[in-house]
N, C-alpha and C positions, 0 to 999 in steps of 0.2 A: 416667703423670705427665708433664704438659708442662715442657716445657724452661726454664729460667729466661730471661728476657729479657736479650738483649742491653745490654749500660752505651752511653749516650750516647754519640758521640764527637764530641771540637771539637777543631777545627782551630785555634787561636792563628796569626794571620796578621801579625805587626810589624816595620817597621826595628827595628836594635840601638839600644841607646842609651837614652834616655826614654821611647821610646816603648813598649819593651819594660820600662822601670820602671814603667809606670802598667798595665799591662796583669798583671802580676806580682800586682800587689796586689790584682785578682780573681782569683787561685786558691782563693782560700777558698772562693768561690762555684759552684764545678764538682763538687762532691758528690765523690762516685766515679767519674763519667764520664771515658775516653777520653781521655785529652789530647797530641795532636800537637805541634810548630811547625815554621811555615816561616817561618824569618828569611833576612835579604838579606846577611848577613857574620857573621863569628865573634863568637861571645858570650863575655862574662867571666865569665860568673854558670851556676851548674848549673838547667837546667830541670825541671819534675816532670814529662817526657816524655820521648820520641825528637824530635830536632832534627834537620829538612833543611834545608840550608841552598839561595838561591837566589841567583840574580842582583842584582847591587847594581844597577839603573834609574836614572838619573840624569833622569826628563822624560825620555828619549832612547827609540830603538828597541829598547831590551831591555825594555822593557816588554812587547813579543812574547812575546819570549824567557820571560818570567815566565808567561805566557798560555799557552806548551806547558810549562816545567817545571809547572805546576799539571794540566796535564791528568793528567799523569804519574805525578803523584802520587795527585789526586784518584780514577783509576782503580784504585789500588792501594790504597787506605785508607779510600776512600767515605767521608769526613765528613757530618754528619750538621749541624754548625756550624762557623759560621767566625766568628771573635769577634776584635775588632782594635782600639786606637787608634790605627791609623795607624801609620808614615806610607803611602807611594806603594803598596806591595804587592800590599795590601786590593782596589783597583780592579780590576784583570784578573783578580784571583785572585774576585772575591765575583761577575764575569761569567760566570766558567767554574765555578764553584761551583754557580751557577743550572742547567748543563746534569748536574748532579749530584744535583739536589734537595737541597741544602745550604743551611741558611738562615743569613744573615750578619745578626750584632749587631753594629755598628758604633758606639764611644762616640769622640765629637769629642776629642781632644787639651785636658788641662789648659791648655794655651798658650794656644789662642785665647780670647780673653776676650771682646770686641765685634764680631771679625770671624770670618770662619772661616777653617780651611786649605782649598788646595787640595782636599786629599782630602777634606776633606769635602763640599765642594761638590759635586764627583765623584760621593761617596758617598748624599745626600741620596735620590735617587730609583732608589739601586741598595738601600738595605740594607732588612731586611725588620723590622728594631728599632732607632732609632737614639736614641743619648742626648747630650746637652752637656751641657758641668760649670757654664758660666755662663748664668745667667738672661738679658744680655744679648745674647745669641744667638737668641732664640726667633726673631725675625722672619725669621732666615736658613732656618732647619729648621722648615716648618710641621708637616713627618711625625714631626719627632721630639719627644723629652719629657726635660726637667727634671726630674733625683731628685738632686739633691746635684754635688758633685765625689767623684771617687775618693780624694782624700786627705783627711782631717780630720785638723787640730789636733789630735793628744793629747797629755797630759802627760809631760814626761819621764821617763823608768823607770830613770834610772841619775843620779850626781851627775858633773859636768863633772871632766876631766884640768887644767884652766887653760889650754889649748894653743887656737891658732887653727887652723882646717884649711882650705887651699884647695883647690877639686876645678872643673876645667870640660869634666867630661862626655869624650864617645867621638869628639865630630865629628871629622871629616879636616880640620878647620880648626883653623890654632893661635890659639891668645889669647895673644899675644907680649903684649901693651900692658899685660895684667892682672900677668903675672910679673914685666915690669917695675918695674910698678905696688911690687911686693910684695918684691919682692927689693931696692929703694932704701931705701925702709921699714925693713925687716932690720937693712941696710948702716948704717943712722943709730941703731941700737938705740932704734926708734921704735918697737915692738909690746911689748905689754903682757904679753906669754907666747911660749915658744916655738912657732916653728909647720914648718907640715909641708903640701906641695901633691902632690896631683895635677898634672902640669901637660899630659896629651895632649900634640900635638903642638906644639912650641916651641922656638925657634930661641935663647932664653933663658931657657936650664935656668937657676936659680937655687944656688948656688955654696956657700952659706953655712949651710944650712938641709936638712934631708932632704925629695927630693922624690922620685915616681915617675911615670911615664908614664901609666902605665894601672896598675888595680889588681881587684882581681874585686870582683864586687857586695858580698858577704859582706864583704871586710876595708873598702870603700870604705865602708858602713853603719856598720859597728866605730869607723872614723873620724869618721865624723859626729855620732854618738852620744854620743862620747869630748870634742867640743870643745868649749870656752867658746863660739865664736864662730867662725862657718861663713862663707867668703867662697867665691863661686862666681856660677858663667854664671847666665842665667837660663833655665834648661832648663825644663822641667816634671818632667822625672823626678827630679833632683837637688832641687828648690827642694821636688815635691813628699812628697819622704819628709824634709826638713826638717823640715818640721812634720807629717810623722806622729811623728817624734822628738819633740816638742816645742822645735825649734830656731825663732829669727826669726834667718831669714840677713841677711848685708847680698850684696845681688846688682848686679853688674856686669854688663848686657845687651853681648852682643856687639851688634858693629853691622856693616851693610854695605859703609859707607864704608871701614871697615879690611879687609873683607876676611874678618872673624872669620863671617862669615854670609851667606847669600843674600840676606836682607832685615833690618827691622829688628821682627821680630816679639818678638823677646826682651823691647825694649821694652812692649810691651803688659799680658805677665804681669805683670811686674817694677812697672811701674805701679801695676796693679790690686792685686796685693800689700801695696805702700804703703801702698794708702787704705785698705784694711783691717786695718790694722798688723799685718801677718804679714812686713813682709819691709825692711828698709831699702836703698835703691836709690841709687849710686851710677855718675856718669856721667862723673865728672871725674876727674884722678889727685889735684886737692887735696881732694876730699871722701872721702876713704880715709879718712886719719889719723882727721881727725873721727867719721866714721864708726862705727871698730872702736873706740873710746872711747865713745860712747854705748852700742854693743851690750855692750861689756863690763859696763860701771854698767849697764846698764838693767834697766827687770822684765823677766819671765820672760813667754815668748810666751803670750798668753789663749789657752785649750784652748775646744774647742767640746764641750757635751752632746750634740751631734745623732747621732744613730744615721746609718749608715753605708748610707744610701737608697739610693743608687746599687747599692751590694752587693746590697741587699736584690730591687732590680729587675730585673739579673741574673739575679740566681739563681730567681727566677719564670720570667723566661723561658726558660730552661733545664729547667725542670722541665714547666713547660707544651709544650712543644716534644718533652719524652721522653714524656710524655705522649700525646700527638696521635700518637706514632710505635708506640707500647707499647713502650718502652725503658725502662728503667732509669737513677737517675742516684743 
């Protein structure tokens, strides 16, 4: 009798934060197969694997460093995939992946909408699959293909608390301007329900109101789920399990002027969102007020029938890949 075949194994390569939420939401798509990760700092959320964690790279010379932890690992656990959106990581890790015969799927960042990231630029003529979530990208990735975004619109599955909820994400940067924003607001018994913030890193904890720092993926979801009306960054990972919830956030893009961000990419989502009416986008502190009053009255976010193409494209290559090796997934 021969031996049963070995399960796939993939390697999950993401920063914390968003990028490890959009990456998250292809776990359905891994069968049975093997699953690793190497993240760059502490996670809040329990993974469906063993986690090793690596070097936080800033652009800077530990991106080396990331280049022998990956050997290191690579030699010890032979990945067979490496599946990433981003961010920085993916790069030296999907080079040194190559002298492993490891094949890298790389799906471009929800965020970029008309332009790409860094990494993916990087990434373009390194990965061996690559996908973007917006159609206006095509001209950047002639190698890669268009199957959806990783988040679709669905309907909400639960009835709202009344409450507002603010959350803005993991960065090392705070969003002082948005608490204050929210906490004046408060101060004037100007919102329309109690509310409750996430607030990271912030030099202007809000006084009056229950908020927390940081919170694990699970109760941070709970929360979202839970609100009339979601105020937040415009991350991808947060905005986009919004509307896997059935939530239209109103989203305040950091910026780099203040300091809240390296650039002013938030803007782009946050935009693009808009026109598609998924997302109400706020840039001033007088269009708040306004704001979380229309999202309060307004209808209920339009859910999409589309099947879940992205998923779907995945998990093809993944099987075709176990395939081609005689593995199992």
């Amino acid at each position: 009798m021969s031996a049963p075949a070995r399960r796939l194994r993939i390697c999950v390569v993401s920063s914390v934060g968003g990028h490890l939420r959009e990456v998250l939401d292809l776990v359905q798509t891994f069968g049975t197969a093997e699953v690793r990760f190497l993240v760059n700092d502490a996670v809040q959320v329990s993974l469906p694997g063993p986690v090793e964690q690596i070097a936080h790279a800033e652009r800077d010379a530990r991106v080396l460093w990331n280049a022998v932890e990956a050997a290191e690992s690579f030699s010890r656990h032979r990945p067979d995939v490496l599946l990433s959106t981003g961010a920085g990581p993916i790069v030296p890790l999907s080079i040194v992946g190559k002298l492993y015969r490891a094949q890298t799927i790389y799906i471009e960042t929800f965020g970029s909408v008309d332009k790409p990231s860094l990494t993916g630029t990087l990434m373009e003529p390194l990965a061996d699959r690559l996908y973007y979530q917006w159609p206006q990208l095509a001209p950047h990735f002639p190698r890669g293909r268009y199957a959806g975004p990783i988040f679709v619109p669905q309907p909400a599955t639960r009835p709202d608390d009344g409450s507002l909820f603010v959350a803005v994400g993991t960065s090392q940067r705070g969003f002082d301007r948005l608490m204050r924003w929210i906490d004046a607001l408060a101060r004037q018994n100007a919102l329309p329900g109690p509310v409750e913030a996430q607030t990271g890193i912030t030099l202007n904890y809000p006084s009056i109101f229950k908020n927390y720092p940081q919170l694990s993926s699970d109760v941070l979801e709970q929360k979202l789920a839970a609100a009339k009306v979601v105020i937040c960054h415009a991350g991808a990972g947060i905005v986009g399990t919004c509307l896997r919830l059935g939530k239209r956030p109103i989203v305040v893009p950091r910026l780099a002027h203040y300091n809240e961000a390296i650039n002013d990419h938030q803007l782009m989502l946050a935009n693009a969102l808009a026109q598609a009416g998924q997302a109400i986008v706020v840039t001033d502190e007088a269009q708040l007020r306004p704001a979380i009053a229309s999202a309060w009255s307004g209808p209920p976010l339009a859910t999409s029938p589309a099947k879940h193409r992205l998923h779907d494209a995945i998990a093809a290559d993944l099987r075709e890949i176990a395939a081609r090796r005689s593995l199992s997934i």
